[in-house]
C-alpha positions as CSV (number, residue, x, y, z in Angstrom):
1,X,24.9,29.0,-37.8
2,X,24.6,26.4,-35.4
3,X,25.8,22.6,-35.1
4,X,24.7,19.8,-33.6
5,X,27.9,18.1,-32.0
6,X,28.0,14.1,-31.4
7,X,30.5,12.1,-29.5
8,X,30.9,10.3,-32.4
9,X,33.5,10.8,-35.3
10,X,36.8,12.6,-35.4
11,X,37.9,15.8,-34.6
12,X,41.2,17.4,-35.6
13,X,43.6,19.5,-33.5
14,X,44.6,21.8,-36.1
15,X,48.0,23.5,-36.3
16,X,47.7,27.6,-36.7
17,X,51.2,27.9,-39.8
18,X,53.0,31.0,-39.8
19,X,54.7,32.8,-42.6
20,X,58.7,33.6,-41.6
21,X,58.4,37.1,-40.4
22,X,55.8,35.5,-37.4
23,X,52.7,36.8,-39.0
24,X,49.4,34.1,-39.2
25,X,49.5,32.4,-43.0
26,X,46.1,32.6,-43.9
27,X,46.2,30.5,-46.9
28,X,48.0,27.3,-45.3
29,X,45.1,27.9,-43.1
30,X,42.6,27.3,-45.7
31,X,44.3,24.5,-47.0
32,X,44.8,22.9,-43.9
33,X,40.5,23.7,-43.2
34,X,39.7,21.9,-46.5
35,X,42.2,18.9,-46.1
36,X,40.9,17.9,-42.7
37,X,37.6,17.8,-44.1
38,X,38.4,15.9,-47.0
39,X,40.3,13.4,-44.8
40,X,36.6,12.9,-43.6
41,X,37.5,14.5,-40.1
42,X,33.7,15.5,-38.5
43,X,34.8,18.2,-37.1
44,X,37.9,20.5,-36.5
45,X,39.3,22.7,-32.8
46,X,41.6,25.1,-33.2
47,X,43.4,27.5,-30.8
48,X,44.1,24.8,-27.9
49,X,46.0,25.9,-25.0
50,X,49.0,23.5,-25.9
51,X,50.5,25.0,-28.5
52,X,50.6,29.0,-29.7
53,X,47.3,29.8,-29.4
54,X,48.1,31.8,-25.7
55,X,51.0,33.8,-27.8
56,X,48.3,35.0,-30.0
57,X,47.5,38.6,-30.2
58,X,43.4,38.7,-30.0
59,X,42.8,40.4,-32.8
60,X,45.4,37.6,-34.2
61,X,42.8,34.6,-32.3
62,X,39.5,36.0,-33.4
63,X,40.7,36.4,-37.5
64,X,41.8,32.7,-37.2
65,X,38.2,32.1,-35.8
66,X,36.4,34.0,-38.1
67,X,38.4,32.4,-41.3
68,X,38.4,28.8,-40.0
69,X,34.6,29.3,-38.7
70,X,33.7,30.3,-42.4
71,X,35.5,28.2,-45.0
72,X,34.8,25.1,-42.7
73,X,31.6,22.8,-43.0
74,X,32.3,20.4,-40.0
75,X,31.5,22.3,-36.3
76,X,34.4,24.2,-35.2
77,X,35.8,24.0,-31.2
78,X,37.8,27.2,-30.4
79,X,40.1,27.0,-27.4
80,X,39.1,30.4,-25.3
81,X,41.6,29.7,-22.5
82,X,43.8,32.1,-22.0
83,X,47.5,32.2,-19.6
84,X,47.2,33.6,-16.2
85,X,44.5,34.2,-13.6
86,X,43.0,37.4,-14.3
């Protein structure tokens, strides 16, 4: 699926929640997905480099992606940077 992506409207920096033994909580995930677009946000980006998306495991990073990417119906930025220099 592809978007077209304007300079206009707002896009928000989602949080990734976690459940208390550290693992990814998939459900705040989807409620956090739907209330940004309810809010009327025009689009959301998630796994930015200032916050725990480089602590993520990838398999961790691309089932965020994947569960964000399909519940949402704004476009989607994913953060792809990743610590260090290799």
């Amino acid at each position: 699926m592809a978007f077209s992506v304007s300079s206009k409207g707002v896009y928000a920096i989602a949080t990734t929640p976690f459940l208390k033994d550290g693992s990814v909580d998939f459900t705040s995930i989807d409620r956090l997905t739907d209330f940004y677009e309810e809010s009327g946000c025009t689009g959301i980006t998630i796994l930015g480099i200032m916050g725990e998306a480089p602590k993520l495991e990838p398999e961790e990073s691309r089932a965020i992606v994947k569960r964000v990417v399909s519940r949402a119906k704004v476009p989607v930025i994913v953060g792809v940077s990743a610590p260090g220099f290799a």
